[in-house]
N, C-alpha and C positions, 0 to 999 in steps of 0.2 A: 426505498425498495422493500419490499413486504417480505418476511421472510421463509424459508422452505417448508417449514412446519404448518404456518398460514396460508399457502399456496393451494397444500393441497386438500382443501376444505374447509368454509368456514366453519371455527371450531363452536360446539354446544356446550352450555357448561349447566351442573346439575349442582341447586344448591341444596346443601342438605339439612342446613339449618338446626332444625335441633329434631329432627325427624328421631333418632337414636331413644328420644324417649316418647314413646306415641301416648302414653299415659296423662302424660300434662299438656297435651297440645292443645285441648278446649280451654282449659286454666289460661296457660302462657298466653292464648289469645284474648280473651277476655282482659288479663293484665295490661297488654300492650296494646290493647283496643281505649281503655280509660288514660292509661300513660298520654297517646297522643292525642286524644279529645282535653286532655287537660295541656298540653302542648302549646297544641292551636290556638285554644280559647285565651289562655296565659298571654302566649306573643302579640297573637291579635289584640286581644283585650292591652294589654301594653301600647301598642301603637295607635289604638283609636282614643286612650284616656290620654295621650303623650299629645297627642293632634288637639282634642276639643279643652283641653287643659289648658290656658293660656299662662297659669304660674308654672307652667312645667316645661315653656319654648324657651329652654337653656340650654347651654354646650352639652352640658351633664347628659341632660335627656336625648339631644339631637341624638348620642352616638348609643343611647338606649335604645332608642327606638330602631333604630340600625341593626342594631345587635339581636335585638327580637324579630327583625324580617330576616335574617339570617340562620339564627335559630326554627324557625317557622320553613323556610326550603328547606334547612338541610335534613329537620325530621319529616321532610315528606315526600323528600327525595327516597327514603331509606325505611319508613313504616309500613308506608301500603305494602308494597313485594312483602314484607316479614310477616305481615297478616295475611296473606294471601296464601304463602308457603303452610300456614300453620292450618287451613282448612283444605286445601287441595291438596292430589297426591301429586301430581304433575309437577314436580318444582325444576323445571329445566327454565333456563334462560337461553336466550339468543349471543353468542358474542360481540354484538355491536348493541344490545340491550346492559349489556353487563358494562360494557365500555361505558357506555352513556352513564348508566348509575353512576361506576367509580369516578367520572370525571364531573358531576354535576356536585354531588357529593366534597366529592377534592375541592372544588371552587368554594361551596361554602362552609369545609370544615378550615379550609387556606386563609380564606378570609375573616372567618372567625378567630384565629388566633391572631390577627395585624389588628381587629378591631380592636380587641381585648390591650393592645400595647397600644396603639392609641387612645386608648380608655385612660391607659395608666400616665402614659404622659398630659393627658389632662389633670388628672389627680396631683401629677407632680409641678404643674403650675399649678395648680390650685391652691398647695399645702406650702410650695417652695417660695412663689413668688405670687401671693397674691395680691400686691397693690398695682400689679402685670399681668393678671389675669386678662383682663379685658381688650388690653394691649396684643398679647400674645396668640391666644385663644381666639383671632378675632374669625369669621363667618368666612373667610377666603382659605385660612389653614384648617378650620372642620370639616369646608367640603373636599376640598385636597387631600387629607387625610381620612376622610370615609371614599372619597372615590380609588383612592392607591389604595385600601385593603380590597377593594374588592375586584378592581386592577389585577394587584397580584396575586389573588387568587385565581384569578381567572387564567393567568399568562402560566403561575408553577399547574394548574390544571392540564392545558394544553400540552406543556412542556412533559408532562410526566406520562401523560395519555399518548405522544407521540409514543412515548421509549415501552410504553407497553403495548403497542401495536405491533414494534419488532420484535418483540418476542416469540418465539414459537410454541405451540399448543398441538395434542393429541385432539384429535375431532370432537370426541365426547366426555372430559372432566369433569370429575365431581370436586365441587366446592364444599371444603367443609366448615362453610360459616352459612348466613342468611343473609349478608351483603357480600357486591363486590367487591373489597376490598384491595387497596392495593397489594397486601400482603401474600392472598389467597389467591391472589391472579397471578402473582409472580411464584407462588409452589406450585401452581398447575401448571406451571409453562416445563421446560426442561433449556432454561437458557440460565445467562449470569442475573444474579437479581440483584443489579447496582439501582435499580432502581427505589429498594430500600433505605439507603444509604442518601439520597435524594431528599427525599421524604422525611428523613430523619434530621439533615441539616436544616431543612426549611423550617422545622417545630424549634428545635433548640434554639435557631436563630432568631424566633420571635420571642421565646422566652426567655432568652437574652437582654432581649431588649426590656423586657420588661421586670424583668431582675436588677438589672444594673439603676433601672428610675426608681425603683422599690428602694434601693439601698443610699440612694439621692434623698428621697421622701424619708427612711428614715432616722436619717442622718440630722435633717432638718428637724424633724418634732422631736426628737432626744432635744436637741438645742434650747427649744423653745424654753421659756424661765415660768411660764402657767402650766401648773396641773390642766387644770380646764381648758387650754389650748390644745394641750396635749392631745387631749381624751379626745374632744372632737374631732380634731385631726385622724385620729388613728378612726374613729369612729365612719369618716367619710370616704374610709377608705375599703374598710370591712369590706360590703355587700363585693366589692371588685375584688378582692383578695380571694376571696372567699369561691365564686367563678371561677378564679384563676387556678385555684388549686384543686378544684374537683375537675377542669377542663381536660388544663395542663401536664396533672398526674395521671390522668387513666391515658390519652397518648402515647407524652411518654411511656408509660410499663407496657402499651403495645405495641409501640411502633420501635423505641428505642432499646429493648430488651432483646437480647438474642430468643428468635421463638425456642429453642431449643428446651429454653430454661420453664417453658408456659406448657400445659397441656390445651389442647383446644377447646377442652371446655372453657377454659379459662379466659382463652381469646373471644369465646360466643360472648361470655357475659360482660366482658370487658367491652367490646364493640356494640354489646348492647347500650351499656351505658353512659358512652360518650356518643349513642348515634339517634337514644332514645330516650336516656332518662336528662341527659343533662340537657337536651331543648327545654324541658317540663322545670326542670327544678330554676334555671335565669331568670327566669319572670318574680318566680316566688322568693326568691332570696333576696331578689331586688326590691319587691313591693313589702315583703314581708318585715325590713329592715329601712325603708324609707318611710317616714309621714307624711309627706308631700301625695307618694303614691294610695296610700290607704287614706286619707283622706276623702282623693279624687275618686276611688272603686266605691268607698261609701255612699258619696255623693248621686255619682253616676246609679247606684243600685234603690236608694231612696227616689232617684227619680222615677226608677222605670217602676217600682212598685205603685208609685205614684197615679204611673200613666196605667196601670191595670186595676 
């Protein structure tokens, strides 16, 4: 049942994005106009080198490539509007526009953090038990485990899109970010916002998950009796870590932080950056730290020079 506030008018919400400084609004566009062109180009280019690659149809890659059509919605669920806002004055959204964002959004920012732990539990057969690799890792638990992240993405989506439907809203709110976030939807409401608290269990509990196998993984290559077991090791695990902790950290400090303690500039730039920069930087941290991958882009770009 919808509630009193929702009743009596669908509510408008006005984002304001970073209107506050109209000085860099050509700049900031400009900026986040190349961000997501290199985004794009990045994830896609990832999935079409991952596909015609036939030394790259591995576990490793299956859930790269995954990870990059993930990365690829969730920056474009959430760029066009932010480009749009920066050259129009008009920055009002629709409440069931705004809805749609947060919840399209929530699905693949949801399931982006179950990929990333499925990532990590491959890494930790990999490192822990690799003459079981093949065994364990086999083609029935990769697609199981790529279809339950994006499963439950979808299902804590729903789930959190319901409890912000009952919340109540004044007709006309301004939003002071450039997405709708679920933070900024529950300060414009005037109800309880347990729906933080939500949100907040479902990130920790994936990086739970993938803290606990991080500490399996390094538990096992301390063990190992080669240097150069080692190194490799810790080596194939980099480019993941590395995701994990630019992903994982800028979340958490915004979702799990009391805002109190943030100004909202702070939360723009932060939400810029896990909703805009880190689609862009996955690609390149994974290619830029794989040989496999740099190889295959060389290959692929001597051809097409080829074919001109």
């Amino acid at each position: 049942m919808a509630s009193d506030g929702n009743q009596s008018g669908t509510p408008t919400f006005i984002l304001l994005g970073f209107s506050q400084y109209p000085e860099i609004q050509v700049p900031l566009f400009l900026v986040f106009l190349f961000v997501y062109t290199v985004a794009v180009v990045g994830n896609l280019g990832m999935i079409i080198i991952i596909k015609l690659n036939s030394k790259l149809h591995t576990i490793m890659y299956f859930f790269l490539s995954h990870l990059s059509l993930v990365d690829f919605c969730f920056s474009t669920v959430v760029t066009p509007k932010l480009l749009e806002n920066l050259v129009v004055e008009d920055r009002t959204i629709s409440f069931s526009g705004c809805i749609m964002q947060f919840c399209f959004a929530c699905i693949f920012g949801v399931t982006e953090t179950f990929m990333l732990a499925a990532m990590a539990y491959e890494r930790f057969v990999a490192v822990c038990k690799p003459l079981l690799y093949a065994t364990i890792m086999s083609q029935k638990l990769c697609a199981l485990l790529v279809a339950g992240s994006y499963t439950w993405g979808i299902a804590c989506s729903l789930t959190l899109t319901y409890f912000l439907l009952e919340l109540s809203f004044c007709e006309s709110t301004f939003i002071n970010n450039f997405v709708c976030d679920h933070s900024v939807i529950v300060s414009a409401s005037y109800s309880d916002p347990y729906v933080s608290l939500m949100l907040c269990f479902i990130i920790v509990s994936s990086l739970g998950v993938i803290l606990t196998t991080y500490v399996f993984i390094f538990i096992a290559v301390i063990k190992m009796p080669s240097a150069v077991g080692r190194q490799k090791a810790f080596s194939t695990c980099a480019s993941h870590l590395t995701a994990i902790t630019i992903f994982h950290g800028t979340v958490l400090f915004l979702y799990c932080v009391p805002n109190s303690k943030n100004s909202w500039l702070i939360v723009k730039v932060g939400s810029v950056f896990y909703t805009v920069i880190i689609p862009m930087l996955n690609p390149l941290i994974y290619s830029f730290r794989n040989k496999d991958v740099k190889e295959s882009v060389q290959k692929l770009m001597n051809h097409s020079i080829q074919l001109c």
